[in-house]
C-alpha positions in Angstrom: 3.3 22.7 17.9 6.0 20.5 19.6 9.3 20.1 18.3 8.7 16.4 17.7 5.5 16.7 15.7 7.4 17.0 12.3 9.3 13.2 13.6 5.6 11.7 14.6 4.5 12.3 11.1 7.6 11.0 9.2 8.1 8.5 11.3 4.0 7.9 10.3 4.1 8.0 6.5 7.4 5.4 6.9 4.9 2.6 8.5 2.0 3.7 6.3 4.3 2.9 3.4 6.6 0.1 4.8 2.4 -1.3 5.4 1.6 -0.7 1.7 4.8 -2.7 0.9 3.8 -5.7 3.3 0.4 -5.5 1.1 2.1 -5.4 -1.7 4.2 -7.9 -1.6 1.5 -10.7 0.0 -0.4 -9.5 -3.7 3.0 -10.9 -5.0 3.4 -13.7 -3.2 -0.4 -14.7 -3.9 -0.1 -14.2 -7.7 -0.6 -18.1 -8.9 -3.1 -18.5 -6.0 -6.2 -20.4 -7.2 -7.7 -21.7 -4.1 -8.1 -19.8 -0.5 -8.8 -21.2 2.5 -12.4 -20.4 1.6 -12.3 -22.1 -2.1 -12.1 -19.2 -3.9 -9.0 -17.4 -5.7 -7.0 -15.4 -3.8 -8.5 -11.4 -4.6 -5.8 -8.7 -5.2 -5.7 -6.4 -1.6 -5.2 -2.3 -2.4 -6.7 1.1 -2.1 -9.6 1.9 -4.8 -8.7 5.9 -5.3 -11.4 8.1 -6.4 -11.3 11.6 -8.0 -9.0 14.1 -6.9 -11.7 16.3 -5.4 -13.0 13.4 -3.1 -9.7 11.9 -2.3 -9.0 16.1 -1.2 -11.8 17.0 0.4 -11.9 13.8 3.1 -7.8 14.5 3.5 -8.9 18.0 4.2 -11.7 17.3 6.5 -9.4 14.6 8.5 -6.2 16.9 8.7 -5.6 17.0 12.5 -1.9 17.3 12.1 -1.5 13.9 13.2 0.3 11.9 10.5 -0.8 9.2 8.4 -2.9 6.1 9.4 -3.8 3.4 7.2 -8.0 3.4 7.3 -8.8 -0.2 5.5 -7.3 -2.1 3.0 -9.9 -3.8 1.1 -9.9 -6.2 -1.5 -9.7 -5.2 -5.1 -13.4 -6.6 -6.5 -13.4 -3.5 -9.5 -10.9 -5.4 -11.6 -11.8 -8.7 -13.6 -10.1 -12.2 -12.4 -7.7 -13.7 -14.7 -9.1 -16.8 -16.7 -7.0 -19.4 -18.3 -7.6 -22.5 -20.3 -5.9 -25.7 -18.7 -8.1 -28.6 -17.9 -5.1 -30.2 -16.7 -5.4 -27.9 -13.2 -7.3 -29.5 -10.3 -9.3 -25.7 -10.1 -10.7 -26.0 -13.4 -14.0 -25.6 -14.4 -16.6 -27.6 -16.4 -15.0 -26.0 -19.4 -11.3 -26.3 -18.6 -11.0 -22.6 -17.2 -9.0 -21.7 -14.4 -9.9 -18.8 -12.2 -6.8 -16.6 -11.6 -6.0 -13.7 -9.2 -6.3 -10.6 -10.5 -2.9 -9.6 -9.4 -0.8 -7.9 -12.0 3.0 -8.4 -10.8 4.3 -5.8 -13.1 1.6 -2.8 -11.7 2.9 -4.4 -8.3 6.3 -3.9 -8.8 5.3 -0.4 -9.8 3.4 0.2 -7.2 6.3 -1.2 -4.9 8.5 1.4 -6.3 6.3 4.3 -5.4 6.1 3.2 -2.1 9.8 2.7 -1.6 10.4 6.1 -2.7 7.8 7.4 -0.6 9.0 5.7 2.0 12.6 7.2 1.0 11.3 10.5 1.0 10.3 10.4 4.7 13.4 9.1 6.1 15.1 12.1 4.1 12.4 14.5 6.0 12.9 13.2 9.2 16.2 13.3 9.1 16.1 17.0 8.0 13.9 17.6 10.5 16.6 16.0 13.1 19.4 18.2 11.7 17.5 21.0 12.2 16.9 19.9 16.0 20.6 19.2 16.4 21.4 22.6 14.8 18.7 24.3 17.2 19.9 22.7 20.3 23.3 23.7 19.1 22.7 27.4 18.4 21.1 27.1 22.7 24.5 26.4 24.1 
């Protein structure tokens, strides 16, 4: 195991997370969206996690040692759209319903958090894991 093994995978879970952020906050940003390039309202992106056993036993299977990769972020089609009445809106329906994203901002801004202090908790590993270098080099003089 190389010395710089322990910076490829912090330095790994940093972009997986600054990724989930960019995802994030396009989920944001798409909140009020009604119509997509393809006429349709814009679907909530994310990561559909299963039971803890699953979600283990692929980690388990996959651990190589060789950091974290973002596999596929799909869109969310498990949670229900958002319908609201206002006939007014050039999207609405026969009946005056308006087909809205099934973003929720508030679970996004949660979800932000996590991945800001996930993200937060790899720079403070790879910088441990620098000091120890520096301390190791150090101790070879």
């Amino acid at each position: 195991m190389s010395m710089f093994t322990s910076f490829d995978i912090n330095a790994s879970g940093m972009t997986a997370q600054r990724y989930r952020m960019d995802v994030i906050s396009e989920n944001v940003a798409n909140a009020d969206t009604t119509r997509t390039e393809d006429g349709t309202p814009y679907r909530r992106k994310g990561e559909k996690v299963g039971s803890f056993s699953s979600v283990f036993g692929k980690a388990s299977d996959a651990y190589k040692g060789q950091g974290v990769r973002v596999s596929k972020v799909s869109q969310d089609t498990w949670t229900e759209m958002i319908k609201a009445y206002d006939p007014s809106h050039p999207d609405a329906d026969e009946n005056g319903y308006v087909t809205y994203p099934n973003v929720n901002v508030v679970t996004e801004m949660t979800n932000l958090i996590d991945a800001s202090r996930s993200y937060e908790a790899n720079a403070t590993a790879f910088n441990a894991s620098k000091t120890i270098a520096m301390k190791g080099l150090e101790m070879g003089q």
